[in-house]
N, C-alpha and C positions, 0 to 999 in steps of 0.2 A: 465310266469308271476310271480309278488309278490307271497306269500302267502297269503296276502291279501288283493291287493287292487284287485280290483274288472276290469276287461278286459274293459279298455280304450281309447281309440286313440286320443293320444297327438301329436299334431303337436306343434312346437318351432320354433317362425320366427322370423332368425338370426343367423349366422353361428360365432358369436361371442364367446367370453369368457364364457361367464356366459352361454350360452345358451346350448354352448358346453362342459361344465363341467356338465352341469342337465342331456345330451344326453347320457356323460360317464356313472354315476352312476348310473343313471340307467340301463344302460344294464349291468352294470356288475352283477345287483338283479335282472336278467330278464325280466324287463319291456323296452318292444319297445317305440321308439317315432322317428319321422320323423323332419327333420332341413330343413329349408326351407329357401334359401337363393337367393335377388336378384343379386348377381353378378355372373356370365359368369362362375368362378374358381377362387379357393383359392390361386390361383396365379394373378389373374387379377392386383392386385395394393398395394403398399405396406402397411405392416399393423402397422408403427409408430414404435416409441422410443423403450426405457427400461422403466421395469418398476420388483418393490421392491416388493416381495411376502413375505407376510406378516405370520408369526407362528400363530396365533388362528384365520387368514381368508385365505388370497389364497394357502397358506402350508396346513391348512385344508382340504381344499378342494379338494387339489392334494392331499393328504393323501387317501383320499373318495374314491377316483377315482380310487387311485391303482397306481397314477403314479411319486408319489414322490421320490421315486430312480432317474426316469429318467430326471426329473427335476433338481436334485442335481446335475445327471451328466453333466447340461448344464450352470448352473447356475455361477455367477461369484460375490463371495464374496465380494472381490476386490470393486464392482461397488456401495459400500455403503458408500463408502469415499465422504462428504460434505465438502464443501471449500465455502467460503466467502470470496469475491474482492473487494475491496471500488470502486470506478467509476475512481479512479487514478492508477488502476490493481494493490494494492496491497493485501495480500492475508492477512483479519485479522480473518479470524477463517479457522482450518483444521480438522477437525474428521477423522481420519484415524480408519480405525476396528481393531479388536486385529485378529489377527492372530489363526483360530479356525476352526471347524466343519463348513463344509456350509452352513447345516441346522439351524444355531444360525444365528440369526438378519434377517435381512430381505436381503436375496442375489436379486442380480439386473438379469433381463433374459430381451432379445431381447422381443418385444410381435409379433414378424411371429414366434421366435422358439416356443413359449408358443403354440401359437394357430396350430401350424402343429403338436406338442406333443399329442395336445387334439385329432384332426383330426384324426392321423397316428392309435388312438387308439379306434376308432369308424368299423363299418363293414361299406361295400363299399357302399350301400346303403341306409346309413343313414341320409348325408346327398344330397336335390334334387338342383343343383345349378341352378340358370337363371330362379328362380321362387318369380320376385317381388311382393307381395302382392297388390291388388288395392283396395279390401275391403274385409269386414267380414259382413257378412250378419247372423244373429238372427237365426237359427230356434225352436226347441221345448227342453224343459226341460237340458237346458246348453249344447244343442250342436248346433255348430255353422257353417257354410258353408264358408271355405276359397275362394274369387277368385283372379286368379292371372292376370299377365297382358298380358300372353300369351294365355289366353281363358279360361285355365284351372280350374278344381275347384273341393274340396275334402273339407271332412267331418271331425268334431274332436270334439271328448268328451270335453277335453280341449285346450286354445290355449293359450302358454305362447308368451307374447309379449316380448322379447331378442333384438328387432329391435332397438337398439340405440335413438340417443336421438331425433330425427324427429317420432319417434315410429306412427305406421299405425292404431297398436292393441290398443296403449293408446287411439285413438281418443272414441274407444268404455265404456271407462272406467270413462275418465276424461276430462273435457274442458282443463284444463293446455298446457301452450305451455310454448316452453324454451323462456329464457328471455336472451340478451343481458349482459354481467355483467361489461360494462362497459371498462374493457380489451381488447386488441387484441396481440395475437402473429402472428409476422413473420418469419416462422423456413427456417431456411438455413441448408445446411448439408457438411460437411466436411469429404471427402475420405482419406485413409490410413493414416492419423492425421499422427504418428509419422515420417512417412518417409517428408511427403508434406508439413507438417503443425509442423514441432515439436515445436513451441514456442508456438501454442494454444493447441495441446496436453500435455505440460507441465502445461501449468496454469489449465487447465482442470482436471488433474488429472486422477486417475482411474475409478472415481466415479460422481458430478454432482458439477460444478461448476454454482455458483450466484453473481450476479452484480445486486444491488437492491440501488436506488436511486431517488427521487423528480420522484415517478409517471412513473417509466422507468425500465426495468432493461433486463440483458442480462444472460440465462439458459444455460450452456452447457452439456448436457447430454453423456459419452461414452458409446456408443455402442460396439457390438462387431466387428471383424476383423476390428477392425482400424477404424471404423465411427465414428464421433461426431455429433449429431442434436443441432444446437446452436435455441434456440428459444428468436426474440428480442419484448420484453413487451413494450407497452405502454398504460396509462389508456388515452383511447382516441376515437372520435367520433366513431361507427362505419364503417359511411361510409369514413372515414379521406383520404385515397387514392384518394375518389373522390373532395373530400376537397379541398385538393391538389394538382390536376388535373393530380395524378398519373395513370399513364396504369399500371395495373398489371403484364400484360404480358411482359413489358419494366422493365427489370431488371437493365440496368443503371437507369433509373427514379425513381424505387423502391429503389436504394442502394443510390442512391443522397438524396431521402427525411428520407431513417434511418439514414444516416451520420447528418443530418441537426438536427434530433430529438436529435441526441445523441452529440451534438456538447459539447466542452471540457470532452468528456470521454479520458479516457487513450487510446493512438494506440494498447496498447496491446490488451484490449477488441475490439475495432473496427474492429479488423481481423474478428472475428467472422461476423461481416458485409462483409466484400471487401472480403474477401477470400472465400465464398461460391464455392463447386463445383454441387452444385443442383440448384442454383436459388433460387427461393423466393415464400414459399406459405401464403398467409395470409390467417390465425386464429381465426379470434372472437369467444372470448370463451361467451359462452352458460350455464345457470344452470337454472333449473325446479323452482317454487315458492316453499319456505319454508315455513311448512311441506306441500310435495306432498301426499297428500293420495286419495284414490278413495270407493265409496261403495263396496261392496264386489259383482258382478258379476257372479253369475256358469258359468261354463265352461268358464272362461278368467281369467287368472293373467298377472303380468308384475313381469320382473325382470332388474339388470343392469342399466343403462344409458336411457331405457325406463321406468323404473319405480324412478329413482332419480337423473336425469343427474345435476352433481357439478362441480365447475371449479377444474383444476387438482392439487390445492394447497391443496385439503385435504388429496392426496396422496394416496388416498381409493376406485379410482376409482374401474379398475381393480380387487383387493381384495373382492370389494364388489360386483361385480357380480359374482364371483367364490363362495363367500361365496350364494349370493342367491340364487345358479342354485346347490349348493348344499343343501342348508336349503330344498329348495321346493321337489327335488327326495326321501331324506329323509323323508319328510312328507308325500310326493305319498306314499313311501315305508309301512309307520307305520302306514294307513289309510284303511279299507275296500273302503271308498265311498271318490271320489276324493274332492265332494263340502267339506267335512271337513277336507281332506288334505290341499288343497288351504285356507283356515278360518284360521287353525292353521300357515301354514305358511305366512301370511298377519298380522298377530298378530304378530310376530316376526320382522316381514322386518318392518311395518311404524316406531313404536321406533325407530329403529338403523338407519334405513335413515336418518331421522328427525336430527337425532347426528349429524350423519356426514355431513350433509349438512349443518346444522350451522357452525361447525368446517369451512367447506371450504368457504363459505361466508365471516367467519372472517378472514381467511389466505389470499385470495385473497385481501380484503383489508387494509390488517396488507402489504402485500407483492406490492402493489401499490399504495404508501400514500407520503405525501409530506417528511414522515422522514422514508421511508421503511430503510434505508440501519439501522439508531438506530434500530430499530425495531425489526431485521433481526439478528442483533448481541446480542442483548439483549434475542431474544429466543433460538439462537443457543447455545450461554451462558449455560443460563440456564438449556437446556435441554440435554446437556449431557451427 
């Protein structure tokens, strides 16, 4: 254990980023804690895009960890290259990175590599997989009774709620539910791009291509070995598909109604529609009310996507639950009694959500407006 915090049993439900970066640091300071995760195995499905790890948050945090070498060695500088496309595919802004350390700027990683790094560096029973939470039942002086949906049920000093953005542990904290934010993505995904696809692997670049226009636009993210996740936006009904009278499952019905949305774009961008080799998942993105905060609870906190889920325009998701699953072990670490560990760390986490969650409310609407594409050049412009 610590030297002093005082002998606790933290259970962490979520086998997530953020949950699984609180798991690492702390054991590497000696303190146990148990991850509890409802899916079957960390291979059951996959675990999305690239994403930019950030120098004073998720570089942080793999710093903490111990596991920033191996990080670097996965990591792909390259994938920080931004490009801007007008809706007629041509390319009017390119950030290319200078040529440097990996460690400078924010390098792009797969997130299954990210989150098998964290894994790979955990002991084999740390975390219990195929254990979905069905409640948290109350008992005496902040400890609390896990049950799950398989019958089972176990005790904990604290319970960090890591469970994304439907979170089970927030019901206990806070009424807040995610909201709608008026967006929806439909992501397609595109196999060995340069051999299949090189004219969308070209416009794409090494890094994250954007097509932003009248309420629409088209994201192309590169991944590694050869994949591209093209993600196509519209600010539009939620249920629009059924609108529609689109089948989801009916992937021509689905690429007939994005062709229609996105009618006079350039063909160039439109591959990103017709040429999918994954099919079609739709996306409505989701963000918590701004400021999410909760009263302070013993024995429960929240971190991640359970404690601030934002649309992914602020770019901070990720970062920011790496950063919070390491503010909070840190605080376990510097604390005799856990309630003032969790106090000091909830002091910390509402300010910096509350940021960033404005930040991303105004990006998602900066980036889906009737003049996103001015919008979009005018702060790539600028920010330079």
């Amino acid at each position: 254990m610590s030297a002093s915090l005082r002998p606790t049993r933290i259970a962490i439900i979520g086998a997530g980023l953020g949950g699984l970066t609180c798991a690492r640091i702390l054991r590497r300071h000696g303190i146990a804690s148990t991850v509890y995760d409802l899916e079957a195995s960390p291979s059951v499905r996959g675990q999305g895009g690239t994403l930019d790890m950030h120098p004073e948050s998720g570089q942080a945090a793999l710093r903490e960890a111990g596991l920033l070498g191996e990080f670097l060695a996965l990591a792909r500088p390259e994938g920080q290259q931004m490009r801007l496309v007008g809706r007629d595919g041509r390319v009017l802004f390119d950030a290319v990175p200078p040529e440097a350390d990996a460690e400078a700027g924010n390098p792009e990683i797969d997130r299954g590599q990210l989150r098998g790094l964290l894994l790979s560096s955990l002991g084999p029973d740390t975390v219990r997989w195929g254990r979905k939470l069905a409640r948290v039942e109350p008992l005496t002086a902040g400890v609390h009774r896990l049950h799950f949906a398989d019958g089972t049920t176990t005790e904990a000093d604290l319970v960090i709620g890591a469970d994304g953005a439907w979170s089970n542990v927030r019901r206990q904290l806070s009424d807040a539910t995610p909201v709608y934010t008026g967006v929806t993505f439909v992501e397609a995904g595109l196999d060995r791009t340069d051999t299949r696809h090189p004219a969308l692997a070209a416009l794409t670049g090494n890094g994250t291509m954007m097509a932003l226009d009248d309420n629409r636009g088209i994201v192309a993210q590169r991944n590694s070995h050869g994949h591209i996740r093209a993600y196509v936006g519209m600010r539009t009904d939620e249920d629009w598909y059924q609108n529609a009278g689109v089948d989801l499952a009916d992937d021509n019905a689905v690429r007939e109604a994005l062709l229609k949305e996105f009618a006079g774009w350039s063909l160039d961008l439109l591959g990103f529609i017709t040429d999918t080799d994954t099919g079609y998942t739709n996306r409505p993105l989701y963000a918590l009310p701004v400021p999410h905060t909760w009263p302070h609870t013993p024995g429960l906190t929240l971190l991640g996507d359970a404690a601030h889920l934002m649309s992914p325009f602020s770019g901070m998701g990720a970062n920011l639950a790496m950063l919070d699953g390491a503010d909070l072990a840190r605080a376990l670490m510097g604390h005799i009694d856990v309630d003032h560990a969790v106090r000091a760390y909830e002091n910390v986490l509402h300010p910096r959500s509350r940021q960033a969650a404005e930040g991303a409310a105004e990006g998602i609407e900066s980036a889906f407006a009737p003049d996103s594409a001015v919008q979009a050049l005018a702060h790539m412009t600028r920010t330079r």
